[in-house]
C-alpha positions as CSV (number, residue, x, y, z in Angstrom):
1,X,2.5,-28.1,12.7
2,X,-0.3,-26.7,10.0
3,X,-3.7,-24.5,11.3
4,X,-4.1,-22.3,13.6
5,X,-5.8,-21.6,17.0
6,X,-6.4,-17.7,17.3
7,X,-9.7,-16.5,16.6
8,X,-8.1,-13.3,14.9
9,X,-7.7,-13.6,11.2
10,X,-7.2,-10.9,8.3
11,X,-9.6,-12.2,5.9
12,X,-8.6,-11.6,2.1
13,X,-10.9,-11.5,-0.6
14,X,-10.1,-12.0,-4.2
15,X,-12.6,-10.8,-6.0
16,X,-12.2,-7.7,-4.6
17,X,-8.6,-7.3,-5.6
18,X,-9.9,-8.2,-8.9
19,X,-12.4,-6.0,-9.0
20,X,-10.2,-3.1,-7.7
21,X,-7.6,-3.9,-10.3
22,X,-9.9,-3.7,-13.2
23,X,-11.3,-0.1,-12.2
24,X,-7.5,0.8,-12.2
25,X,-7.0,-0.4,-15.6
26,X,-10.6,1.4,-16.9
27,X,-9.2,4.7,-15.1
28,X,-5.6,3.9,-16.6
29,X,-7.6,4.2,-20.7
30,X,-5.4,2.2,-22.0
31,X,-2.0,2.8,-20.3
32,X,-0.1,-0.1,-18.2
33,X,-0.5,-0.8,-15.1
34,X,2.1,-1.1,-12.4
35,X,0.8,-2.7,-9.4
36,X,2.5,-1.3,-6.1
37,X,2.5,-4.6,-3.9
38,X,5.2,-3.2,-1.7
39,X,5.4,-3.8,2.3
40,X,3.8,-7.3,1.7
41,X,1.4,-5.6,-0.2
42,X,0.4,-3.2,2.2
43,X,0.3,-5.7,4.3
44,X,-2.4,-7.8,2.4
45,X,0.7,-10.6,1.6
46,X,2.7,-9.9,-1.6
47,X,2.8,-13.2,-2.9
48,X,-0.7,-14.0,-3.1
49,X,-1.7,-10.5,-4.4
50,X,1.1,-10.6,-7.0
51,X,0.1,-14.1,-8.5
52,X,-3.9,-13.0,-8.3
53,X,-3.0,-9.9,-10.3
54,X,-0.9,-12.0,-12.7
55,X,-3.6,-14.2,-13.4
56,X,-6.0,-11.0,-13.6
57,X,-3.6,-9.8,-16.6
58,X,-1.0,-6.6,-15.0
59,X,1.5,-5.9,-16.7
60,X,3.8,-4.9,-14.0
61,X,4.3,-4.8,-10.4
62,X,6.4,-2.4,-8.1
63,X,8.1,-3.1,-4.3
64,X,10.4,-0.9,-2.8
65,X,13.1,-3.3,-1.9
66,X,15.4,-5.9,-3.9
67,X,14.9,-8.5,-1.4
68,X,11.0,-7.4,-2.3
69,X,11.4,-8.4,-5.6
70,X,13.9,-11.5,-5.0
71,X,11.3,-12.7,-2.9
72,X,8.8,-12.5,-5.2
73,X,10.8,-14.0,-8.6
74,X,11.4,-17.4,-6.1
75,X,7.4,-17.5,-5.6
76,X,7.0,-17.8,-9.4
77,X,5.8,-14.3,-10.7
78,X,7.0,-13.7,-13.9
79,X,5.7,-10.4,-14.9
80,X,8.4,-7.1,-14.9
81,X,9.1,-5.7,-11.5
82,X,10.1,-2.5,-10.7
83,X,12.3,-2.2,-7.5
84,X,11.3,1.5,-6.6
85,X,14.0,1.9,-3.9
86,X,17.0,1.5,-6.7
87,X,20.1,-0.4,-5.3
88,X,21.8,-0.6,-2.1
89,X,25.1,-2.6,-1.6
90,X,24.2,-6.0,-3.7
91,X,23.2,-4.3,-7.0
92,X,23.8,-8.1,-8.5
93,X,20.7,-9.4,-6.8
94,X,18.9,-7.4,-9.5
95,X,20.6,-8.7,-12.3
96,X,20.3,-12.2,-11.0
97,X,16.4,-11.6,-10.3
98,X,15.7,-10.0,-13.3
99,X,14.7,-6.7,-11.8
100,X,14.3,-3.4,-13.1
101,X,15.7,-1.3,-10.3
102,X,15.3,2.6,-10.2
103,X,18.4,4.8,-10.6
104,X,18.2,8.1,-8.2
105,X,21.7,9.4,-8.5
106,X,25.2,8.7,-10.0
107,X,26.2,6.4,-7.4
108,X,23.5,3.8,-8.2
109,X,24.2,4.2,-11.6
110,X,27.7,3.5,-11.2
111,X,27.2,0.6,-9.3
112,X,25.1,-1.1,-11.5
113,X,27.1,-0.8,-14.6
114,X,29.4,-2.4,-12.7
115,X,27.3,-5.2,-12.1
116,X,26.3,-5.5,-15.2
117,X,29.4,-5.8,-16.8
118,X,30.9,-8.1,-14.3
119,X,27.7,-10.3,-16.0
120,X,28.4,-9.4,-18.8
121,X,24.8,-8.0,-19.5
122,X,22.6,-5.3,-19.5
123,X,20.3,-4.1,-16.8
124,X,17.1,-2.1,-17.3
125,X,16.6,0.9,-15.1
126,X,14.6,3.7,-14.5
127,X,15.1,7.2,-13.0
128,X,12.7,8.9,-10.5
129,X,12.6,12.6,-11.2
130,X,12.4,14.8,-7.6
131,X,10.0,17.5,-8.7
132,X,8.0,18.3,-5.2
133,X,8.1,15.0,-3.2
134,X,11.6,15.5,-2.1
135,X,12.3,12.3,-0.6
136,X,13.7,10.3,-3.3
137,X,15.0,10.6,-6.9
138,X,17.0,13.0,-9.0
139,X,16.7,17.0,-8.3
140,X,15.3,19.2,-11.0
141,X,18.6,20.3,-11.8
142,X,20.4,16.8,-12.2
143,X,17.7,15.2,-14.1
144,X,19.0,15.8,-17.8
145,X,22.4,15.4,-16.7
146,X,21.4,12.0,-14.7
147,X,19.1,10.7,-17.8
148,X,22.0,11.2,-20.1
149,X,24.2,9.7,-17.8
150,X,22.1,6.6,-17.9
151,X,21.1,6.8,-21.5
152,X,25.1,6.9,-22.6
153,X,26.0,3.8,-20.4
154,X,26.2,0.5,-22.8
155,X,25.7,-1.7,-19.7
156,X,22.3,-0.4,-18.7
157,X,18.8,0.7,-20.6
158,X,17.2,3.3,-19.6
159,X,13.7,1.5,-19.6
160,X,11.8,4.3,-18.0
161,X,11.1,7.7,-16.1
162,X,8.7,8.8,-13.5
163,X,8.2,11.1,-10.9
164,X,5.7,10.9,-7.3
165,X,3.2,13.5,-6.6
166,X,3.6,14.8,-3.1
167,X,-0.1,16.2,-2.7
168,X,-1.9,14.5,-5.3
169,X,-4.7,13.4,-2.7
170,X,-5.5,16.9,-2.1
171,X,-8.7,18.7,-3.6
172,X,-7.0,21.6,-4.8
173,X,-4.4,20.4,-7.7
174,X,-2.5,23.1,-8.2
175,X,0.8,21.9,-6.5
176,X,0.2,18.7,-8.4
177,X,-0.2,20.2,-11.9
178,X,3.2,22.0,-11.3
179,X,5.3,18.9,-10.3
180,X,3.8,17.7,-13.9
181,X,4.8,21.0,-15.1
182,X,8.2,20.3,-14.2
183,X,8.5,16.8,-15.3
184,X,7.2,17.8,-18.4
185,X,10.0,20.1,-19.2
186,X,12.6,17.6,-18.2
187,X,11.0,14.9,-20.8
188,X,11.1,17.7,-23.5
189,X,14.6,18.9,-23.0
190,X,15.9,14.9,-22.2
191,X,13.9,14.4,-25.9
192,X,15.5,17.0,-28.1
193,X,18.9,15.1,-26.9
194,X,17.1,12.2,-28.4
195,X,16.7,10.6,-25.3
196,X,13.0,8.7,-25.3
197,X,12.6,6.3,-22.3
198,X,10.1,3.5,-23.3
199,X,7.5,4.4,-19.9
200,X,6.7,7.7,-18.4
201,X,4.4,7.4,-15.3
202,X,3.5,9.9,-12.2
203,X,0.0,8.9,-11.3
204,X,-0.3,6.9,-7.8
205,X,-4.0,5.4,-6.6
206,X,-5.1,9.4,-6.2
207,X,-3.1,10.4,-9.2
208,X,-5.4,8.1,-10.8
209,X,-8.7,8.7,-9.4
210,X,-7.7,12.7,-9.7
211,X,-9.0,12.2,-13.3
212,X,-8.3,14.0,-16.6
213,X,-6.9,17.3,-15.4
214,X,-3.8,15.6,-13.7
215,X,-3.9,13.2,-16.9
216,X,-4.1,15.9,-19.8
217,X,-1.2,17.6,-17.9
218,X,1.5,15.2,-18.9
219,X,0.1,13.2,-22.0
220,X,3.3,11.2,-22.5
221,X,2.6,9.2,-19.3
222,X,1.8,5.4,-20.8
223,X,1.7,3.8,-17.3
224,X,0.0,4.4,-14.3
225,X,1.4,3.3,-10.4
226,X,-1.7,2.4,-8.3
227,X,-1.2,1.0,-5.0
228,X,-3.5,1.7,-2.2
229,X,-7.0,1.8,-4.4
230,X,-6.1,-2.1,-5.3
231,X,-6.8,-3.1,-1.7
232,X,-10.6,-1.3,-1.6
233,X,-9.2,2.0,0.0
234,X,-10.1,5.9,-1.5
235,X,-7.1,7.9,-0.5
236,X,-8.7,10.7,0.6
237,X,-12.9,11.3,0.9
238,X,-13.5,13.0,-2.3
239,X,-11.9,10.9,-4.1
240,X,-15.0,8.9,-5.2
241,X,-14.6,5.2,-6.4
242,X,-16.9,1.5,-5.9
243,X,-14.1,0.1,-4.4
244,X,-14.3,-3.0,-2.7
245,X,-12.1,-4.0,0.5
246,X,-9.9,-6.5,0.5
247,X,-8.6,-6.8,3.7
248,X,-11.2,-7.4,6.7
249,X,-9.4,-8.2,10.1
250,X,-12.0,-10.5,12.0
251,X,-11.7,-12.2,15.1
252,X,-14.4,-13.3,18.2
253,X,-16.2,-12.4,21.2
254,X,-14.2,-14.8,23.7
255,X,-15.7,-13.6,26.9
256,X,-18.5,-11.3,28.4
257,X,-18.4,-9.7,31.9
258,X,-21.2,-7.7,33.8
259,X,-20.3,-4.4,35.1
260,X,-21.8,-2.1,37.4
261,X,-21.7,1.6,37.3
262,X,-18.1,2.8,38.5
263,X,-16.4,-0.5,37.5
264,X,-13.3,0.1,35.2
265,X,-12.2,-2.1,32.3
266,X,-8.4,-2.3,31.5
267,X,-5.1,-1.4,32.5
268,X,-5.0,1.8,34.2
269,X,-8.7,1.9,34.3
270,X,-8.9,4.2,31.5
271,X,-12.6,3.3,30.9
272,X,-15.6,3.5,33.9
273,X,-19.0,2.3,33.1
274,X,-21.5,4.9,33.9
275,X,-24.6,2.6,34.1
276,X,-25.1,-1.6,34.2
277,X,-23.9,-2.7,30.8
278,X,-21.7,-5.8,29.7
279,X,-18.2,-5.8,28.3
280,X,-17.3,-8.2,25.2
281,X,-13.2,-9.3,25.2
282,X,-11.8,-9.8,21.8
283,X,-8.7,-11.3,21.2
284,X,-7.0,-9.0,19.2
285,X,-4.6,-5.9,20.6
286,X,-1.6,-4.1,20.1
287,X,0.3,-7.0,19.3
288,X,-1.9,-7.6,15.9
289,X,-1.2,-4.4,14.9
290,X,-4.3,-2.6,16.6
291,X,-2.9,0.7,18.1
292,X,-3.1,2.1,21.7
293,X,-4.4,5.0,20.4
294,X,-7.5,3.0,19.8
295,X,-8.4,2.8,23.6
296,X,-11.6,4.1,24.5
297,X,-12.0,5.8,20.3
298,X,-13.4,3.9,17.4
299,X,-16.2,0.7,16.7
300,X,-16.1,-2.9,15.9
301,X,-18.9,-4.5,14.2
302,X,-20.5,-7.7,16.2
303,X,-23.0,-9.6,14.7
304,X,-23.7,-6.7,11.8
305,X,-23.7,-3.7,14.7
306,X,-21.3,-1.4,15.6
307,X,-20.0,-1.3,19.5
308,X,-17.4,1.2,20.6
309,X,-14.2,-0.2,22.0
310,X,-13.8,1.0,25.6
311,X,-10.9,0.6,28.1
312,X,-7.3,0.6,26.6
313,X,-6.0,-1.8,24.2
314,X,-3.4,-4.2,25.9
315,X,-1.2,-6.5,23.8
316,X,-3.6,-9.5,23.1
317,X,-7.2,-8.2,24.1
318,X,-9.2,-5.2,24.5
319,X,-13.2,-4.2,25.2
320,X,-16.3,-4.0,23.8
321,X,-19.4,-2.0,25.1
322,X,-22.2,-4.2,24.3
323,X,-24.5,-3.0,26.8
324,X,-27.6,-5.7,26.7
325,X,-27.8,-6.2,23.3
326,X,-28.1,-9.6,22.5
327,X,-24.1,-10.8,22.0
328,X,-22.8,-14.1,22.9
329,X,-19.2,-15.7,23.2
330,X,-18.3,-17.0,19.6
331,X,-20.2,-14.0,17.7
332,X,-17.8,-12.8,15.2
333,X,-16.7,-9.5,15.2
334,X,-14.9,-7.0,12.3
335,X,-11.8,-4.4,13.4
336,X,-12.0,-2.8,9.9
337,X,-12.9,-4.1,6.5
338,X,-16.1,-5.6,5.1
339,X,-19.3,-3.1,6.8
340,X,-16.5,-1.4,8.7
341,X,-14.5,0.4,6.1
342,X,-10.7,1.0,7.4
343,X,-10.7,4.3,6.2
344,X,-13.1,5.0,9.2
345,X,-11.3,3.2,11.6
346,X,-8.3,5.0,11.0
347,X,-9.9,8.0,11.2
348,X,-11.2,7.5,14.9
349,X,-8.1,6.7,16.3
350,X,-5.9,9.8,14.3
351,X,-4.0,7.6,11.7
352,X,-4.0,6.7,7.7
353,X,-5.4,4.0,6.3
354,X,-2.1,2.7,5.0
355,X,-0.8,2.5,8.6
356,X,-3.8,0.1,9.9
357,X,-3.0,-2.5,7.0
358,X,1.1,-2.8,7.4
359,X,0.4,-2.8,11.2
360,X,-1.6,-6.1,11.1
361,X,0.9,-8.6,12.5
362,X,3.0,-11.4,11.4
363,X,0.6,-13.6,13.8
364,X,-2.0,-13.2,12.5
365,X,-3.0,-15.3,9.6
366,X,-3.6,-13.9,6.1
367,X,-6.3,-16.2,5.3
368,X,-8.3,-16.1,1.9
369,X,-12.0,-15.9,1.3
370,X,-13.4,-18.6,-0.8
C-alpha cells in the first residue's frame, strides 16, 4: 500500500541541507569534510541526506555503526565512510562494504587484520585518540603504542587519526585547547617514529563554528567532522551561524473544543482553564517522538502564531490553547522547525536539540520539500 493518512509529517528541506553544508565547507577553509549522518542522520533519514550531500560534492561521511554504513553502500553512496564506532563481532562486513572503520584498542585491531587477511586484503582504519571525552578511543598513554601497532600491521592502513572534544560547545575554550594540546603531542611523537596518517581531524559542528583559536591550535587537522550544524541547528547560543533548518515536524488542527473556566484537558487533568477559551487537538504525541515532559511547557505555531501546548501529551494527541483567535480544523501547525526553531523547543521542555530530532518516530513520514 503507498501514501499515507496521518496529518503529522517531518517535512525535509533540501536546500537547507545544502546550504548548511556549504557554510561547513567555507568554515572548514579548505579542509575535507566528513559529514556525520549517523542515527538516520539525526534522525533527518540517512539515505536521502547522504545522496543530497553526494550530489552537493562531500568528500566523506561518518555513522557510528557497520550496519550504518552497510546500509548505506546498498543505497548507492559511493563516497568514503567512516564507521566511528570501530568493529564489533563481524569485522568482515567492513571489508565487504568498503568501510573505513575506527580502531580504539588492540582488540579491534586484531580482529581486523584477521579479516583482512582471511580476504586477502587491506583495510583502512583510523584511530580515535581519548584526550578528555573519555568515552571512546585510545587513552593518552596507549596512543603511540596503538598508532604503531596499527601503522606495523601489513593487513591494515592506518588512513587516519582524530580525537572528540568533550566541551567544545562551551564559551570558555580552555579545556578544549588542552585536549588539542594533547593530541598535538601524540601526532609529534607518532611523527618522529615516521608515522604520518593521511587525515587528522577533531573539530565537530561547535568545533567548527569555535573558529580560529580551536583551528590554529592543531594546524595539522586537514578534515573537519560536522554533524549537527548540517541539519540548521547552532549547538549552543553563542555559537552564531545563518543556519537554515532542515527538519520541520508539521501536522494539523484535527478538532476544537470549548472550555469553560475549571474544565481540565488531558489525562490526569494536568491542565485547568482559568477563563472561556478553546482547545486545538493535534495529532501528534509521545508516540512521534514528542516527550511528556512537553505537557503544559513549550509553543506550536498555527497559522504563523505561537499557542502554548497545555494538558499532557498522551501517545497520539495533545492540546493547544487557542483561546478565540481565529483557528479552524485543518490549519497547519509546526512542533519545531521552520518559524519555530528546535533549539527553542527543546529548551522549554529541559532537553537538547539532538534528542528532539532522533525522537521523531518511525511513523511518521520523512517527507521532502519540493
Amino acid at each position: 500500500m503507498g501514501g499515507f493518512d496521518r496529518a503529522t509529517v517531518a517535512e525535509l528541506d533540501p536546500a537547507a541541507l545544502r546550504s548548511n553544508f556549504e557554510q561547513a565547507r567555507v568554515l572548514a577553509g579548505g579542509r575535507a569534510v566528513i559529514a556525520v549522518v549517523k542515527a538516520d542522520a539525526y534522525g533527518h533519514g540517512a539515505i536521502a541526506v547522504s545522496r543530497t550531500l553526494q550530489a552537493a560534492g562531500c568528500e566523506r561521511l561518518a555513522v557510528v555503526s557497520l550496519e550504518e554504513g552497510v546500509a548505506l553502500r546498498d543505497s548507492g553512496i559511493e563516497l568514503p565512510i567512516l564507521v566511528l564506532g570501530g568493529v564489533g563481532s563481524a569485522p568482515e562486513l567492513a571489508l565487504e562494504a568498503g568501510l573505513t572503520p575506527v580502531v580504539h584498542h588492540s582488540g579491534q585491531r586484531e580482529a581486523l587484520s584477521a579479516a583482512a587477511q582471511r580476504a586477502g586484503s587491506r583495510v583502512p582504519v583510523q584511530v580515535e585518540i581519548d584526550t578528555g571525552m573519555r568515552r571512546m578511543g585510545v587513552p593518552l598513554d596507549r596512543a603511540e603504542a596503538l598508532l604503531a601497532e596499527v601503522a606495523g600491521d601489513p593487513a591494515l592502513e592506518l588512513e587516519g587519526v582524530y580525537t572528540h572534544l568533550a566541551r567544545g560547545d562551551e564559551a570558555e575554550l580552555g579545556p578544549s585547547l588542552e585536549q588539542l594540546a594533547s593530541f598535538r603531542r601524540v601526532l609529534a611523537a607518532a611523527r618522529a617514529r615516521g608515522i604520518d596518517p593521511a587525515w587528522v581531524h577533531f573539530a565537530h559542528s561547535a568545533g567548527l563554528l569555535a573558529g580560529k583559536p580551536l583551528s590554529e591550535a592543531l594546524p595539522e587537522a586537514n578534515a573537519v567532522r560536522p554533524g549537527l550544524m548540517l541539519y540548521g541547528v547552532r549547538p549552543a547560543a553563542h555559537l552564531e551561524a545563518e543556519l537554515r533548518p532542515v527538519m520541520s515536524l508539521r501536522t494539523r488542527v484535527v478538532q476544537l473544543h470549548e472550555l469553560r473556566a475549571g474544565d481540565a484537558v488531558g489525562y490526569s487533568a494536568l491542565f485547568r482553564a482559568t477563563r472561556p477559551t478553546r482547545v486545538a487537538t493535534l495529532p501528534v504525541g509521545y508516540a512521534d517522538g514528542l516527550p511528556v515532559a512537553a505537557s503544559n511547557h513549550g509553543q506550536v505555531l498555527i497559522a504563523g502564531m505561537r499557542y502554548p501546548i497545555v494538558g499532557r501529551v498522551s501517545m497520539d494527541y495533545l492540546g493547544v490553547d487557542v483561546g478565540d483567535a481565529d483557528v479552524a480544523v485543518g490549519d497547519d501547525a509546526v512542533l519545531f522547525g521552520e518559524g519555530l526553531p528546535v533549539e527553542e523547543a527543546a529548551a522549554a521542555v529541559g532537553t537538547i536539540p539532538y534528542e528532539l530530532l532522533v525522537r521523531v518516530g518511525a511513523r511518521v513520514p520523512r517527507v521532502q520539500r519540493g
